[in-house]
C-alpha positions as CSV (number, residue, x, y, z in Angstrom):
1,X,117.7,116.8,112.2
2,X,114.4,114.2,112.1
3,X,115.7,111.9,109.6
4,X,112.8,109.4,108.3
5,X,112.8,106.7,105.5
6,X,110.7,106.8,102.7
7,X,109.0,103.5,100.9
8,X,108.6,105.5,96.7
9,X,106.9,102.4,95.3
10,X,104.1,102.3,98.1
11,X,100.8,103.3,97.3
12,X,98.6,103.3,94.1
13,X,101.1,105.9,92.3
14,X,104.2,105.4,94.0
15,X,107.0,107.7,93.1
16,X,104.7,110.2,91.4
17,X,102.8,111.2,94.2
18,X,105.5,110.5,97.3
19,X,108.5,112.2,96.2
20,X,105.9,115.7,95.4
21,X,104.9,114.8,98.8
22,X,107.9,114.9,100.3
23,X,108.6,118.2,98.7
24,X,106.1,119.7,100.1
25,X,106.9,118.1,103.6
26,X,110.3,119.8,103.3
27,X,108.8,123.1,103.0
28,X,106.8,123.0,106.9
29,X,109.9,121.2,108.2
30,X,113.4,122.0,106.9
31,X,115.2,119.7,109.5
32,X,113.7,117.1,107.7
33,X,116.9,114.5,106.1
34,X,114.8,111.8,103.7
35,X,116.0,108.1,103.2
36,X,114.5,107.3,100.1
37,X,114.2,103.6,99.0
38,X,112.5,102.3,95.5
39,X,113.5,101.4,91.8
40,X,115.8,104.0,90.3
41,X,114.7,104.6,87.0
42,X,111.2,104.9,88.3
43,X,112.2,107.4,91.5
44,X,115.3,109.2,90.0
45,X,113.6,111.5,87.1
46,X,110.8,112.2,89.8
47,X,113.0,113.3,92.3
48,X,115.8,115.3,90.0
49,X,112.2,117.3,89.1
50,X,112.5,118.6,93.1
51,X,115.5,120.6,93.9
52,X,115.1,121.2,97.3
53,X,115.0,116.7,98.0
54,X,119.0,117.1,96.3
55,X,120.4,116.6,99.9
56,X,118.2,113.6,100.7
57,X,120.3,109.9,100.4
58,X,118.8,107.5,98.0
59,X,119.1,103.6,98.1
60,X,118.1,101.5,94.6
61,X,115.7,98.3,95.5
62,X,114.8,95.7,92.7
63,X,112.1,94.8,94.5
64,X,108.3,96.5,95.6
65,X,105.9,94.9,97.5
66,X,102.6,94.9,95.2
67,X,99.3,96.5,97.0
68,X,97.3,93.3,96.6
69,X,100.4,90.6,98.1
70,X,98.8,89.0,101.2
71,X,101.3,89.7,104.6
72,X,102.6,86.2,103.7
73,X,104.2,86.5,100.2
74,X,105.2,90.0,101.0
75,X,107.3,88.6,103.6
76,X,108.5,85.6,101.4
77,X,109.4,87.8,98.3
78,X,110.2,91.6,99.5
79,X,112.0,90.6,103.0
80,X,115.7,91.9,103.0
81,X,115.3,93.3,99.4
82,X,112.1,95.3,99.0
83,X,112.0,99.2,99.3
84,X,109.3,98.7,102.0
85,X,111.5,96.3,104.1
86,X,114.5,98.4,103.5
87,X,112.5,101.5,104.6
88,X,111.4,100.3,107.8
89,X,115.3,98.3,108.7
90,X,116.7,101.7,108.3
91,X,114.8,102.7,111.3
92,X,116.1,99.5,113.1
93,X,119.5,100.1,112.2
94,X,119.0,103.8,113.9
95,X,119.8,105.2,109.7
96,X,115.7,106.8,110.4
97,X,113.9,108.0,113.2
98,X,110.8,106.7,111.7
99,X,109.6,105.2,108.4
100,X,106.5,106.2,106.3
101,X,104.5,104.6,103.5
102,X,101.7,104.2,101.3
103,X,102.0,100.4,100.8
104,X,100.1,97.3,101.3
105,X,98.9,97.9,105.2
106,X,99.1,94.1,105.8
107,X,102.1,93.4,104.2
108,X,103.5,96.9,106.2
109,X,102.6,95.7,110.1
110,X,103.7,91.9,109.1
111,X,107.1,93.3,107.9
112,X,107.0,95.7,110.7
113,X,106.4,93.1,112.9
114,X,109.1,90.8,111.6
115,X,111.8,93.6,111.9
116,X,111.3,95.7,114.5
117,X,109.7,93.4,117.1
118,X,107.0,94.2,119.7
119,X,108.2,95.9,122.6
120,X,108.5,94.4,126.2
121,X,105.5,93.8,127.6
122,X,103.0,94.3,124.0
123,X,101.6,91.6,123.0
124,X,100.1,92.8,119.5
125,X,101.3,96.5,117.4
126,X,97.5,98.6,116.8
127,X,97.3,101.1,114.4
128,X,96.4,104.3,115.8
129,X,94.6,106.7,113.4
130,X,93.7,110.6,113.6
131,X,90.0,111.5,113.9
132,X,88.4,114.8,112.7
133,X,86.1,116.1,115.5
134,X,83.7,118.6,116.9
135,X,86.7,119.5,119.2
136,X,89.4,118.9,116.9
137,X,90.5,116.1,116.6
138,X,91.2,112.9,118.4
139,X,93.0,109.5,118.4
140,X,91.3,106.2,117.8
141,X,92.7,102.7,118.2
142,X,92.9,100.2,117.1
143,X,91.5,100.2,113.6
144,X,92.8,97.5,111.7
145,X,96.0,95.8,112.8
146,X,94.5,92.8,114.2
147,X,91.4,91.5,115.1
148,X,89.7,90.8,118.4
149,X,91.8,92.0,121.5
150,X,91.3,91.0,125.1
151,X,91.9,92.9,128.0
152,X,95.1,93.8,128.6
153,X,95.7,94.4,124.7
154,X,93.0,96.9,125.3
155,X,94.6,98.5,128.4
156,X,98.2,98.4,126.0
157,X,96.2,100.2,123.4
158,X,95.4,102.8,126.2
159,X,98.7,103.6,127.3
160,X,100.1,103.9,123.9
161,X,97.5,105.5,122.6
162,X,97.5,108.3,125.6
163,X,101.5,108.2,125.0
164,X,100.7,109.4,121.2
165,X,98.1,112.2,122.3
166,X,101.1,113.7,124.4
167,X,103.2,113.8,121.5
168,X,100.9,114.8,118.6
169,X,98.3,117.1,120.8
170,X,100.9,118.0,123.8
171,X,98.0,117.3,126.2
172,X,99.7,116.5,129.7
173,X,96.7,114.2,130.8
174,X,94.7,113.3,128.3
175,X,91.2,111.2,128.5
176,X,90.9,107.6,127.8
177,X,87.3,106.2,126.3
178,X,86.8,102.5,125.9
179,X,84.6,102.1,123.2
180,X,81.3,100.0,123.6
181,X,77.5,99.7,123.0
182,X,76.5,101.7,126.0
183,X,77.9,103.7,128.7
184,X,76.0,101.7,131.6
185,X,79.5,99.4,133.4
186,X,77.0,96.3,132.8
187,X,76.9,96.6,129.4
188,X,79.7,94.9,126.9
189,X,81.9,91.9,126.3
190,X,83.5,90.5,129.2
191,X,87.1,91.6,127.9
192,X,85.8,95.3,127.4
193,X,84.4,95.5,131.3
194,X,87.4,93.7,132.4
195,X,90.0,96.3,130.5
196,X,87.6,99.1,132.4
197,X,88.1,97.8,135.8
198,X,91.9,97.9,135.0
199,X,91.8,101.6,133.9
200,X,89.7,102.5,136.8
201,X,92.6,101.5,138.8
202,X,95.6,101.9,136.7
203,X,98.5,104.3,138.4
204,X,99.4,106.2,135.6
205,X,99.7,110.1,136.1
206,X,99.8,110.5,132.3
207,X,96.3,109.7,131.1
208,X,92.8,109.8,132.7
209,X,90.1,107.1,131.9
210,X,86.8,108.5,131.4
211,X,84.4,105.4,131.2
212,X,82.6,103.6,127.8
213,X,82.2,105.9,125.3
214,X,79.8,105.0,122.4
215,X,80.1,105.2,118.1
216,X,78.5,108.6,118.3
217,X,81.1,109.3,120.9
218,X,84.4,109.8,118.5
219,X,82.7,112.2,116.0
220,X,81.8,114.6,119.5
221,X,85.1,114.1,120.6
222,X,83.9,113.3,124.1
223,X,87.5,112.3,125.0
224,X,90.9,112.3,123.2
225,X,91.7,108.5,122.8
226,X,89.1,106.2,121.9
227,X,90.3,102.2,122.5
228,X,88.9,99.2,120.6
229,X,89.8,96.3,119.0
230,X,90.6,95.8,115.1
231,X,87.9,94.9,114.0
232,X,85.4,97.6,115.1
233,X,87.8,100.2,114.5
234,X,88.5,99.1,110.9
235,X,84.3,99.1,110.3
236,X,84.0,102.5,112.3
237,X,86.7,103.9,110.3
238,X,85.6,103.0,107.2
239,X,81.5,103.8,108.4
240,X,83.1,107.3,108.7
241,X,84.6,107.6,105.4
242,X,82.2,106.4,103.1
243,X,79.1,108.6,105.2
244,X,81.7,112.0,104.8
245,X,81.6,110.7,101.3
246,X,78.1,110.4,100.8
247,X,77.6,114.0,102.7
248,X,79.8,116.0,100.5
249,X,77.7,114.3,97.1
250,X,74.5,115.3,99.0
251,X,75.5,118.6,99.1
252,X,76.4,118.6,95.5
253,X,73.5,117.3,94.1
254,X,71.7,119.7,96.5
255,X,73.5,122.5,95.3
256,X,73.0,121.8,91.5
257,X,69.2,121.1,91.3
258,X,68.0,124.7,90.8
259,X,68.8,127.9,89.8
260,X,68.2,129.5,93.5
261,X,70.3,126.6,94.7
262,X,73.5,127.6,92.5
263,X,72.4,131.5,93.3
264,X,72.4,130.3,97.0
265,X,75.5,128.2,96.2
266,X,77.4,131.8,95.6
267,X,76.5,133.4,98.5
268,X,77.7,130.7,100.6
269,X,81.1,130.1,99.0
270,X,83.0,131.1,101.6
271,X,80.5,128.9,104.4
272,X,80.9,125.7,101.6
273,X,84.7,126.1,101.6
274,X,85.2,125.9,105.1
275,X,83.5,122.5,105.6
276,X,85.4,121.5,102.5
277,X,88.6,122.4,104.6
278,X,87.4,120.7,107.6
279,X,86.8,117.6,105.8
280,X,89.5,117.1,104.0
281,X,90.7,113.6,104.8
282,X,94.4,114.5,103.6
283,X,95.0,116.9,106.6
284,X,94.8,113.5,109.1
285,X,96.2,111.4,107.1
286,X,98.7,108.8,108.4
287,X,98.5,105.8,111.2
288,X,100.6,105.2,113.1
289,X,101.8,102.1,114.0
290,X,101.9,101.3,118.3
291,X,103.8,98.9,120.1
292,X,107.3,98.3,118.0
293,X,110.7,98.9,118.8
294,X,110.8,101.4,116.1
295,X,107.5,104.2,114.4
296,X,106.1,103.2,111.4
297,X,103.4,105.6,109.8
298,X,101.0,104.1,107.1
299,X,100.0,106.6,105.0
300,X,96.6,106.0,103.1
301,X,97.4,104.3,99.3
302,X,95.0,106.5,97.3
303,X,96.7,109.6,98.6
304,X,97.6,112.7,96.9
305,X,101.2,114.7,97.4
306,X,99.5,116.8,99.7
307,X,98.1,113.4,101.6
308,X,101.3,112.1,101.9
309,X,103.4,115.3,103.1
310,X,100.5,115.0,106.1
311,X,102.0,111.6,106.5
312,X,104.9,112.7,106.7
313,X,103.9,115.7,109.5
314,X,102.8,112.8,111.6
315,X,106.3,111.0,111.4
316,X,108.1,114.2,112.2
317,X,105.9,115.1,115.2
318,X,106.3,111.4,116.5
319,X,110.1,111.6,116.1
320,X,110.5,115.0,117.2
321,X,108.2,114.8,120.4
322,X,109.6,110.9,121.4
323,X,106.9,109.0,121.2
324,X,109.1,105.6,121.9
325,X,110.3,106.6,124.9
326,X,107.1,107.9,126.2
327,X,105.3,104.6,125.4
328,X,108.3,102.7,127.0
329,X,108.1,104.8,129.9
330,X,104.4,104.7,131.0
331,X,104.4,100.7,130.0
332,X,107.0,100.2,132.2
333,X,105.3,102.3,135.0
334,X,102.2,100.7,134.4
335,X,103.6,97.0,134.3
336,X,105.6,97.1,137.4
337,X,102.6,98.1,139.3
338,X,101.0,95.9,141.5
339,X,98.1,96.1,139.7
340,X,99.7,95.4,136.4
341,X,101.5,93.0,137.8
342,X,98.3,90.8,139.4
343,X,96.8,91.7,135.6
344,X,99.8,90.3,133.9
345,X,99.8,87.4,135.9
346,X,96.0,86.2,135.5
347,X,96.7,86.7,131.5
348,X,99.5,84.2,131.1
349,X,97.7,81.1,131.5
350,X,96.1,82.8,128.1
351,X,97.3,81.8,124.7
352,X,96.7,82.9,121.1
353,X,97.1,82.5,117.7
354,X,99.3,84.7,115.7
355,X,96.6,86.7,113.3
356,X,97.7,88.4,109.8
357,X,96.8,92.7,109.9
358,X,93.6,92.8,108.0
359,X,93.1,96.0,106.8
């Protein structure tokens, strides 16, 4: 039994669109036991509309954490008492293997943060998203939990990172891609070159480093974990969405201009749906949060039912597969090396401000 908590009052539509998704969710995975936190008259007609959610246990919370609240005031009014606190201390308290939700991403890592803690050895969480690719698909991190990272955040990212790919993809080995504005070793910030050199020479039997890998890199899928800080991810990420958007009203437009083009249109239904299919951003969604003693997965706010049940898929295969202990494991490995250990060592004369999740 995968038991995982559910914030209803996160995202743009709250219960209306979660507790569907959970439904739905149910339906691929039966061994699925829901926690479900939120206001009860808002959640309990939604989810006395699903029969099959009877068995899941329900706990009432006055208050939700509103989409726009910065980290800050999420944390002074919603901590102990919100249904997105309460969601992700039920995973804390070992109640949930893993907590999803549609909320305020800011106000999710800082309460996240807060609860769960970093584990030993990580000095900042990363979101890890799933990317749609000429391969498949592939992981990219970090892409918006913080910004700037230096580098042995970036080689953190790696291992975690690689540690998710073995759970979500089941890929014994999988490649590591730093990502930067050429593949030539000379080119890139110091912290970027420096992180390279590391992965060059990191011990780890569970991931392979492949080099730089550049922007046009993630869409090829040239390896299975692209690394980078938060703010370049966040930009890349978002890049990607609004060009898929502005692709798919192209091909509208296209397709509606002339008589021939409709006629065309017909004939190529089937080709139209299929891309349609492969595009559809509700099949990855869900990011998952790296580096706390406890998985969080952030489901996008906008999201339909069917959105969030993939949310939900993520949680389940990162519960099911251990992602924790995998994480643990290879930091572990990789920090009692020697050459994690000279790393660690040259990086704790370094100090840094505590910086709010900006995306």
């Amino acid at each position: 039994m995968i038991r995982i908590s559910i914030d209803a009052m996160g995202g743009d539509f709250g219960p209306e669109i979660v507790i569907p998704g959970l439904a739905t969710a149910l339906e691929r995975h039966p061994d699925i036991r829901f926690v479900i936190f939120g206001r009860e008259e808002e959640v309990r007609p939604v989810l006395n509309r699903h029969p099959t959610l009877a068995s899941s246990i329900f706990h009432h919370c006055d208050v939700s954490v509103r989409m726009d609240e910065k980290p800050s005031q999420a944390l002074r009014n919603g901590r102990w008492k919100s249904s997105m606190w309460r969601s992700i201390e039920a995973v804390k308290t070992g109640e949930a293997d893993v907590c999803v939700s549609a909320g305020n991403t800011g106000a999710l890592m800082a309460m996240s943060k807060f609860c769960l803690r970093t584990m030993a050895n990580v000095e900042r969480p990363a979101i890890a998203g799933i990317w749609p690719t000429l391969r498949g698909e592939s992981i990219v991190l970090d892409i918006g939990a913080t910004i700037g990272a230096d580098a042995q955040q970036l080689v953190d990212y790696a291992v975690m990172g690689a540690a998710m790919a073995r759970s979500l993809f089941e890929i014994e080995r999988p490649t590591i891609g730093l990502l930067n504005v050429g593949v030539e070793e000379i080119k890139g910030q110091d912290d970027v070159k420096d992180a390279a050199r590391i992965l060059r020479e990191i011990p780890l039997p569970s991931l392979e480093y492949y080099g730089f890998v550049e922007g046009d890199d993630i869409g090829k899928g040239t390896v299975d974990v692209v690394v980078t800080e938060g703010f370049t991810g966040n930009i890349a990420l978002k890049t990607a969405e609004g060009t898929a958007k502005q692709f798919a009203q192209y091909l509208r437009d296209a397709m509606g201009r002339t008589l021939m083009a409709k006629i065309g249109y017909l004939f190529a239904k089937g080709a139209f749906n299929h891309l349609r299919e492969k595009m559809d951003p509700r099949k990855i969604n869900g990011g998952v949060f790296l580096g706390l003693n406890g998985v969080v997965i952030k489901s996008h706010g906008g999201t339909d039912a069917l959105g969030f049940a993939s949310a939900v898929d993520v949680g389940y295969d990162m519960a099911r597969n251990k992602l924790l202990s995998k994480i643990a494991a290879d930091l572990s490995h990789f920090h009692k090396s020697p050459v994690g250990v000279a790393f660690q060592g040259d990086a704790e004369n370094d100090s840094e401000a505590e910086i709010e999740p900006q995306a």
